[in-house]
C-alpha positions in Angstrom: 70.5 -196.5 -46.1 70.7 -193.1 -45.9 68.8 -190.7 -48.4 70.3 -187.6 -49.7 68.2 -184.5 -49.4 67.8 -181.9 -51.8 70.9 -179.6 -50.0 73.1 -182.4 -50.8 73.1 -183.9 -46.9 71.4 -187.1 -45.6 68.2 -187.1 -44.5 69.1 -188.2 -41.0 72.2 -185.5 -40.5 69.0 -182.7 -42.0 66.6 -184.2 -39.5 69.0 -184.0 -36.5 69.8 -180.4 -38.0 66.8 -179.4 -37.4 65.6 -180.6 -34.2 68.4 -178.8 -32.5 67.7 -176.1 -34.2 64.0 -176.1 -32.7 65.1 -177.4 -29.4 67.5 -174.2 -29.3 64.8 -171.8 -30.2 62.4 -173.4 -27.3 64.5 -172.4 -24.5 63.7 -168.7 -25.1 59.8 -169.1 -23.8 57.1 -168.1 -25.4 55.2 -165.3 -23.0 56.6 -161.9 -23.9 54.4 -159.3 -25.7 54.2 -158.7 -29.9 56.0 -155.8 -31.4 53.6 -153.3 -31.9 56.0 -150.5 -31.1 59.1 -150.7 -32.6 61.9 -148.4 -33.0 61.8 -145.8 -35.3 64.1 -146.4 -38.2 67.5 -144.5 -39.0 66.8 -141.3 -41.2 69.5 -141.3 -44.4 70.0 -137.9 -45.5 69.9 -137.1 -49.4 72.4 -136.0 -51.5 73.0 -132.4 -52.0 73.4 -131.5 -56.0 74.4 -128.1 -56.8 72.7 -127.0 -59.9 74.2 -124.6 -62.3 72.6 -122.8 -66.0 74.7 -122.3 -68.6 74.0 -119.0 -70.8 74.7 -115.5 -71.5 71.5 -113.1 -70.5 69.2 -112.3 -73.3 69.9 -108.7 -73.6 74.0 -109.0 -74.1 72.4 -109.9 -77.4 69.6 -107.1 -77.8 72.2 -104.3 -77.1 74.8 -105.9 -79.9 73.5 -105.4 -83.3 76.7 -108.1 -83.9 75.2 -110.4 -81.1 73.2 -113.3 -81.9 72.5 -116.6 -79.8 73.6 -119.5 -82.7 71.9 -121.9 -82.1 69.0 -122.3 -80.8 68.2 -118.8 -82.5 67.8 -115.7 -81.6 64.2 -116.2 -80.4 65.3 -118.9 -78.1 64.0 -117.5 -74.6 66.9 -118.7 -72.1 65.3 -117.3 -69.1 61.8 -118.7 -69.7 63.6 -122.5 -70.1 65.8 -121.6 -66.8 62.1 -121.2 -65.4 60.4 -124.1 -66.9 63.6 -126.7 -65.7 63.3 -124.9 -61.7 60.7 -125.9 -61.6 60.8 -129.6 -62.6 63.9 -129.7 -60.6 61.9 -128.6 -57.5 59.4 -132.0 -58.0 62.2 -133.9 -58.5 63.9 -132.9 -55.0 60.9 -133.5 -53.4 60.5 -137.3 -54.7 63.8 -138.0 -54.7 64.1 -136.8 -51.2 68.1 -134.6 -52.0 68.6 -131.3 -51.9 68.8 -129.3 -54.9 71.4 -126.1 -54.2 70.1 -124.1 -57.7 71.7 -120.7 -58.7 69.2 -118.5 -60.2 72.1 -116.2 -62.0 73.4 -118.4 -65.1 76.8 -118.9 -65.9 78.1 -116.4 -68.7 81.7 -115.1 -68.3 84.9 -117.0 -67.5 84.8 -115.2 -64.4 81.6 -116.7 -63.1 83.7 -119.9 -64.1 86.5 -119.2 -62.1 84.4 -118.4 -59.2 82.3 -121.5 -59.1 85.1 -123.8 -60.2 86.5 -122.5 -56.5 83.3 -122.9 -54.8 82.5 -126.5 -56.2 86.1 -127.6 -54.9 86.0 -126.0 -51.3 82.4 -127.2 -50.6 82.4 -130.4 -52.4 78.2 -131.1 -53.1 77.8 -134.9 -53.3 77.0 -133.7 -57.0 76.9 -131.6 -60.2 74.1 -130.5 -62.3 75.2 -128.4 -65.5 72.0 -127.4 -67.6 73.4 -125.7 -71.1 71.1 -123.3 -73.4 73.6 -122.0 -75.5 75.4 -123.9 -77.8 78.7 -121.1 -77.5 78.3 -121.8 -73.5 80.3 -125.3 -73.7 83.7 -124.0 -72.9 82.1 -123.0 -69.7 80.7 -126.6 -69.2 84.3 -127.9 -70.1 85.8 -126.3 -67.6 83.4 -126.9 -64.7 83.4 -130.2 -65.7 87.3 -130.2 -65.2 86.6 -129.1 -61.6 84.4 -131.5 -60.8 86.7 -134.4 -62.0 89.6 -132.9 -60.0 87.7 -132.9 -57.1 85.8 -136.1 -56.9 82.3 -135.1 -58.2 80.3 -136.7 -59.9 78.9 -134.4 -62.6 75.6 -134.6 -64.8 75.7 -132.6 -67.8 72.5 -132.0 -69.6 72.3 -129.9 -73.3 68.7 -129.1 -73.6 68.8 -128.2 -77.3 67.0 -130.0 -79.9 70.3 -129.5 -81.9 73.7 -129.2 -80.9 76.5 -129.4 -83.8 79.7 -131.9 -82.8 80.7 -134.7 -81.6 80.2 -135.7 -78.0 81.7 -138.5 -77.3 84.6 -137.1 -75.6 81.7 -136.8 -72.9 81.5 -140.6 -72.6 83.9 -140.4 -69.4 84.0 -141.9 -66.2 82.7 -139.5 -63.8 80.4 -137.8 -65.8 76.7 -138.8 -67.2 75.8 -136.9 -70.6 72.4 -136.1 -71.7 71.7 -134.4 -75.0 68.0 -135.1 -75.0 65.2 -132.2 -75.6 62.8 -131.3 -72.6 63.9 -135.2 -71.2 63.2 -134.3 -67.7 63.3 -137.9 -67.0 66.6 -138.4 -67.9 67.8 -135.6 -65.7 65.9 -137.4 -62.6 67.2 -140.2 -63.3 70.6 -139.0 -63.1 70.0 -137.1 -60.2 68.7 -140.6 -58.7 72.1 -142.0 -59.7 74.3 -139.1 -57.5 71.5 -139.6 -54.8 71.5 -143.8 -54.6 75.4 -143.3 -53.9 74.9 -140.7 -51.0 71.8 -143.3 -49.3 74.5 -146.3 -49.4 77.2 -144.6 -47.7 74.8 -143.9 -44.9 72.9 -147.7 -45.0 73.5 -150.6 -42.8 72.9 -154.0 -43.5 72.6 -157.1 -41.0 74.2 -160.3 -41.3 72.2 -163.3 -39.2 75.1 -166.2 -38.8 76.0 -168.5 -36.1 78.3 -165.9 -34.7 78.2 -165.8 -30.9 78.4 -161.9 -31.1 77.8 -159.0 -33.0 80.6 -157.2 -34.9 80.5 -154.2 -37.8 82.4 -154.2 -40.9 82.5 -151.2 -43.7 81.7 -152.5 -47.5 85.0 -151.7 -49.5 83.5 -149.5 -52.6 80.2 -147.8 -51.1 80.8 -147.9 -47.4 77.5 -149.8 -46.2 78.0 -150.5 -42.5 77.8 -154.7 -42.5 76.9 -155.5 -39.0 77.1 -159.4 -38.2 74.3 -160.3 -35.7 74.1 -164.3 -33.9 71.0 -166.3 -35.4 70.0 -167.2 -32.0 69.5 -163.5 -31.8 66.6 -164.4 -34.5 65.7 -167.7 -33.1 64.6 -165.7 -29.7 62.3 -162.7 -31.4 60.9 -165.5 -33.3 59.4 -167.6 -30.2 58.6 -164.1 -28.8 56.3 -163.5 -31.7 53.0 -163.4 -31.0 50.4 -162.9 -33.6 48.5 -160.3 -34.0 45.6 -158.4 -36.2 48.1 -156.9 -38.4 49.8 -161.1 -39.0 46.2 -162.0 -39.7 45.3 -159.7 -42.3 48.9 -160.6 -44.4 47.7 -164.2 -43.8 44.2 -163.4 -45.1 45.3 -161.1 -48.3 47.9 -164.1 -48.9 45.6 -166.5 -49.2 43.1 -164.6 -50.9 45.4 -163.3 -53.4 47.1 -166.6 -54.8 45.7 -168.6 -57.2 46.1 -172.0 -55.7 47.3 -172.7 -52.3 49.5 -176.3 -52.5 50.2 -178.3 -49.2 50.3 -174.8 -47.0 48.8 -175.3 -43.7 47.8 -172.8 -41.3 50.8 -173.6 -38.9 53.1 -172.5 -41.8 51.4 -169.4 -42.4 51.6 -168.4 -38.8 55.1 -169.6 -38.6 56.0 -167.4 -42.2 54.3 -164.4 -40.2 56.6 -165.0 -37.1 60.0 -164.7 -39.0 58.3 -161.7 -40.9 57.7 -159.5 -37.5 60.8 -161.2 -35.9 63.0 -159.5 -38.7 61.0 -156.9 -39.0 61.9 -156.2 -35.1 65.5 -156.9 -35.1 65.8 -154.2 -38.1 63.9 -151.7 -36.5 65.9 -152.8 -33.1 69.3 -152.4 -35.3 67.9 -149.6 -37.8 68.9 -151.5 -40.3 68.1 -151.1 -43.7 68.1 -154.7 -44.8 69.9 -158.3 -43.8 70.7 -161.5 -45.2 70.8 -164.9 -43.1 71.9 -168.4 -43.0 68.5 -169.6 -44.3 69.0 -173.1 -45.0 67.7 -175.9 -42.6 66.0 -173.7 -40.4 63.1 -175.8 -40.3 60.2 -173.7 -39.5 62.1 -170.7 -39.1 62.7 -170.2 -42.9 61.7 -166.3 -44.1 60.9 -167.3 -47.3 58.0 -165.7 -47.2 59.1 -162.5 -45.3 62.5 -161.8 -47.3 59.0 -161.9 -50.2 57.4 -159.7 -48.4 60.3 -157.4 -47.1 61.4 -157.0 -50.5 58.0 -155.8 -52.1 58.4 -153.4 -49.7 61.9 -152.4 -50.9 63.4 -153.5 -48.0 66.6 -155.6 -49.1 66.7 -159.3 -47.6 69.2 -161.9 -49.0 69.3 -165.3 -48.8 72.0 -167.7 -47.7 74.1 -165.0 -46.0 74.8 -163.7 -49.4 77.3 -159.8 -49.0 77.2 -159.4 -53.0 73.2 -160.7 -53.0 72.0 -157.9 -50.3 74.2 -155.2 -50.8 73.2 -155.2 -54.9 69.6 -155.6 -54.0 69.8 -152.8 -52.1 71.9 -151.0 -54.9 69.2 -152.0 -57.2 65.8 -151.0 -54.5 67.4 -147.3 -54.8 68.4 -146.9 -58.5 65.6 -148.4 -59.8 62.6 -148.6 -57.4 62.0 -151.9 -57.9 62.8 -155.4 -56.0 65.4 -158.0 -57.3 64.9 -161.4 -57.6 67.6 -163.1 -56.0 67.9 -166.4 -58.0 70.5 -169.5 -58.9 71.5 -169.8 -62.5 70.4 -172.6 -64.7 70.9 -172.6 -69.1 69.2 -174.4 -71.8 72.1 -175.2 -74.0 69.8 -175.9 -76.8 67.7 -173.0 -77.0 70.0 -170.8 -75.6 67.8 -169.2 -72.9 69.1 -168.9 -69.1 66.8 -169.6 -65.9 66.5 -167.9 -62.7 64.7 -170.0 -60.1 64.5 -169.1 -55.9 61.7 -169.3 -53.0 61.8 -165.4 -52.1 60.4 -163.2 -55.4 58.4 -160.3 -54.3 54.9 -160.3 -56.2 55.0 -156.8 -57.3 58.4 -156.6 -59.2 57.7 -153.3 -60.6 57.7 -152.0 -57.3 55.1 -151.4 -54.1 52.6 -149.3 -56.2 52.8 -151.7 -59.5 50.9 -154.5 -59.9 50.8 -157.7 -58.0 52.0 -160.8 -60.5 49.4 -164.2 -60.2 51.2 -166.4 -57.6 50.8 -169.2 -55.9 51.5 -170.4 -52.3 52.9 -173.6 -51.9 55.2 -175.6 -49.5 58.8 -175.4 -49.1 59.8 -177.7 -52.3 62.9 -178.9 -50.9 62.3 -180.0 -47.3 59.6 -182.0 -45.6 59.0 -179.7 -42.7 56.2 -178.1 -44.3 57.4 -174.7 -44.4 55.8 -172.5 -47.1 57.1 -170.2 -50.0 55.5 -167.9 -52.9 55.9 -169.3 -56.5 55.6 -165.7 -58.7 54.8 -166.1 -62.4 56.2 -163.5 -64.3 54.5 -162.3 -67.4 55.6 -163.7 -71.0 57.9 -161.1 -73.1 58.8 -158.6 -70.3 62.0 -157.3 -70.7 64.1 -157.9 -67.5 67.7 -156.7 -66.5 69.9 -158.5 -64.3 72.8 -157.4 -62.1 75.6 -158.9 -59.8 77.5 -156.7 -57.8 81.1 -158.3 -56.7 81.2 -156.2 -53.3 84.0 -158.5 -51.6 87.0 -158.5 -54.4 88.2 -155.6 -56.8 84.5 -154.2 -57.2 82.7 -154.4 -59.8 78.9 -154.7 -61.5 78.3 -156.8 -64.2 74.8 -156.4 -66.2 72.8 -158.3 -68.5 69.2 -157.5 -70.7 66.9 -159.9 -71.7 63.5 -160.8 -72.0 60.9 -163.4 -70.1 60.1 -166.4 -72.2 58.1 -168.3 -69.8 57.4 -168.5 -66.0 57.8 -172.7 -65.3 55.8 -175.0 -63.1 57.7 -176.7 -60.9 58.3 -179.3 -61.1 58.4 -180.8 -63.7 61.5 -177.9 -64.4 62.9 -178.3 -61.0 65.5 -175.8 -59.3 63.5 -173.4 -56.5 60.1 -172.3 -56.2 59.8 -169.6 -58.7 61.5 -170.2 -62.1 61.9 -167.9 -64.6 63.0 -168.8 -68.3 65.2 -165.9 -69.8 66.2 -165.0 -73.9 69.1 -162.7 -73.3 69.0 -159.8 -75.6 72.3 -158.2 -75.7 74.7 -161.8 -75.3 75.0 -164.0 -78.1 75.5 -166.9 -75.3 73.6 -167.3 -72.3 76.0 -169.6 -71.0 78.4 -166.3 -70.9 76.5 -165.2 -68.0 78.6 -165.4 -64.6 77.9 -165.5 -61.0 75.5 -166.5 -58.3 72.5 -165.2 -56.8 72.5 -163.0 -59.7 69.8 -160.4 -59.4 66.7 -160.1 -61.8 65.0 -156.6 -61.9 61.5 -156.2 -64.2 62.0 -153.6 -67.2 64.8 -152.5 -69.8 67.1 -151.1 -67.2 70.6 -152.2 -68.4 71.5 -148.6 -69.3 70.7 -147.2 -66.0 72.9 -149.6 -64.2 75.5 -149.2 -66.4 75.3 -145.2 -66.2 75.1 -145.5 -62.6 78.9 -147.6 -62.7 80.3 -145.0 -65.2 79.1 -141.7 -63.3 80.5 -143.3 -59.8 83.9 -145.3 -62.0 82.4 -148.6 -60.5 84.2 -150.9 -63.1 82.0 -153.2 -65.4 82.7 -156.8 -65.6 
């Protein structure tokens, strides 16, 4: 009688699977060299973000006995803020990695409108910054703002008054990102992270490892990420060419070192984990790639579960199961935020109303490579018998997490949940993959209204951002 594995296929049929996968690999050999020179990855070049002040010089007010700045007062020193905001923009160009095109001349008359309005249409900046003083300066704002719209560009507009009379939600537009926020320099990055994220993924490329017998290039429809499709056996080859090094050994030692129990992993796993780490890491420095996805499943020893881990801590986007939406919103998600995604199946508990995310591949440090590392354990492959290991991450009781899917091969579009940890699981006895991850969404009165698969869990309250980032580039919201 045949038994069923845990993929749904007999355990002969998996067995047989996997033997020819291994008897494939073998017939590349095993003498060549390890990779310690690789390529040197593909430079992506920043956004450039023209930044514009918006208010009339100080002394059109001292001459005019009639003049007077409304609000903020007439003590309100314009130039000192236009100072003060240079140069936070400057740190922020240098973090962010754009380029920052600042006028040091503010905008005051309608003719310095009509001027710009021309420039910003024949030079077309991958963005628009509009900083406002002056609370009389907004039909100036309006009109740039026009200009931008007409042409394309996606505009952030910050009011950097402590008070500002009027409604604003006529600002609550597609194309545009409104901040009315005093001294919130953070806010301003972080829209200047949104025009920049957009510029990086028209220039990024990400591998697909299939069964294809050759490779071939396609062009995401919505942000233009180059999709290259690259044969397994491709893979299977730099794997076998693998040969360990000082630089495997050290991962394997701060691994083991690290977790918190070690179940069933034996040293052959380890070393195996470590090959599929510096194969991939070859064949995307031998692509310059940014990141990849792969046919994962029954690849016997050749799993990455523990590389696409590791890759991922180190923000560089890897997908399981050959998954377009999975990679290309990780990689979204790695610019906009920082941060890795856990790539995970959906699971609910009707009864309390809480959703799970469970998978084999969660970085450790989910606030990103300089957080800190979550307690983990290293354990084998739960669903196989080959003895392949993966990480099991416990994520920490009450911290708010926000989850994404980006649909990259319909009508595109991002849908975006909040919601906090309840409880990292063993496993088993809650079953599903390695790490498992109990979920009380905050802003959905059912969890069982959440859609997709391979949905992807970011650490920290960042629903708004994601959904700012859609709105600024009219990415529709499921």
């Amino acid at each position: 009688m045949k038994q069923p594995c845990a993929c749904g296929c007999s355990r002969r049929d998996f067995l047989a699977t996997v033997s020819l996968t291994a008897a494939g690999v073998a017939l590349y050999g095993l003498a060549l060299p390890s990779f310690a020179q690789s390529p040197e990855p593909r430079k992506r070049t920043g956004a450039t973000v023209r930044v514009l002040f918006l208010y009339p010089p100080s002394e059109t007010f001292t001459k005019d006995p009639d003049g007077w700045w409304s609000w903020p007062g007439n003590d309100y020193d314009a130039e000192g803020r236009q100072r003060l905001f240079t140069g936070q923009l400057r740190k922020m160009e240098k973090s962010l990695g754009c380029k920052l095109d600042l006028d040091d001349k503010p905008v005051a008359t309608n003719d310095d409108v009509a001027r710009l309005a021309k420039e910003i249409e024949a030079q077309r900046p991958d963005g628009l910054l509009l900083v406002m003083f002056y609370n009389r300066s907004l039909p100036h704002a309006d009109a740039l703002i026009k200009a931008a719209q007409a042409a394309g560009i996606p505009t952030v507009f910050y009011v950097g008054l402590g008070v500002k009379h009027g409604p604003v939600t006529q600002y609550r537009v597609p194309g545009l990102y409104f901040i009315q926020s005093l001294d919130n320099f953070a806010a301003i990055e972080s829209g200047l992270r949104m025009i920049n994220t957009r510029k990086l993924l028209r220039q990024s490329k990400l591998l697909r490892v299939t069964e294809a017998n050759a490779s071939s290039d396609a062009v995401e429809k919505f942000f233009g990420i180059t999709l290259r499709t690259v044969p397994f056996a491709r893979y299977a080859e730099l794997f076998q060419q693998v040969s360990l090094g000082s630089e495997a050994r050290r991962i394997i030692s701060r691994l083991k070192r690290d977790a918190t129990e070690i179940r069933q992993v034996t040293a052959e796993a380890l070393d195996n984990a470590m090959r599929a780490h510096f194969a991939l890491k070859q064949l995307l420095a031998e692509e310059q790639a940014d990141g990849l996805t792969m046919n994962c499943l029954r690849r016997g020893m050749l799993k990455p579960c523990i590389s696409f881990a590791l890759l991922n801590g180190d923000l560089v986007p890897a997908a399981c199961e050959n998954d377009q939406d999975a990679v290309c919103g990780q990689l979204l998600g790695q610019l906009l935020t920082g941060q890795p995604g856990f790539q995970h199946n959906p699971a609910f508990d009707t009864e309390r109303n809480h959703y799970y995310a469970s998978h084999c591949t969660c970085a450790t440090k989910v606030r990103g490579p300089g957080g800190r590392e979550l307690p983990y354990l290293l354990r084998r492959f739960a669903h196989t018998n080959e003895g392949s290991c993966a990480i099991q991450v416990f994520w920490k009781e009450g911290d708010p997490v926000t989850m994404i899917h980006y649909y990259s091969r319909k009508e595109p579009l991002l849908d975006v949940y909040a919601g906090r940890v309840v409880k990292s699981h063993a496993m088993p006895p809650a079953g599903g993959c390695t790490t498992n991850v109990e979920i009380e969404l905050t802003d959905r009165r059912d969890a069982c209204e959440v859609k997709g698969h391979h949905n992807l869990l970011f650490c920290g309250d960042l629903a708004r951002r994601f959904r700012e980032f859609a709105n600024l580039h009219k990415l529709p919201l499921v």
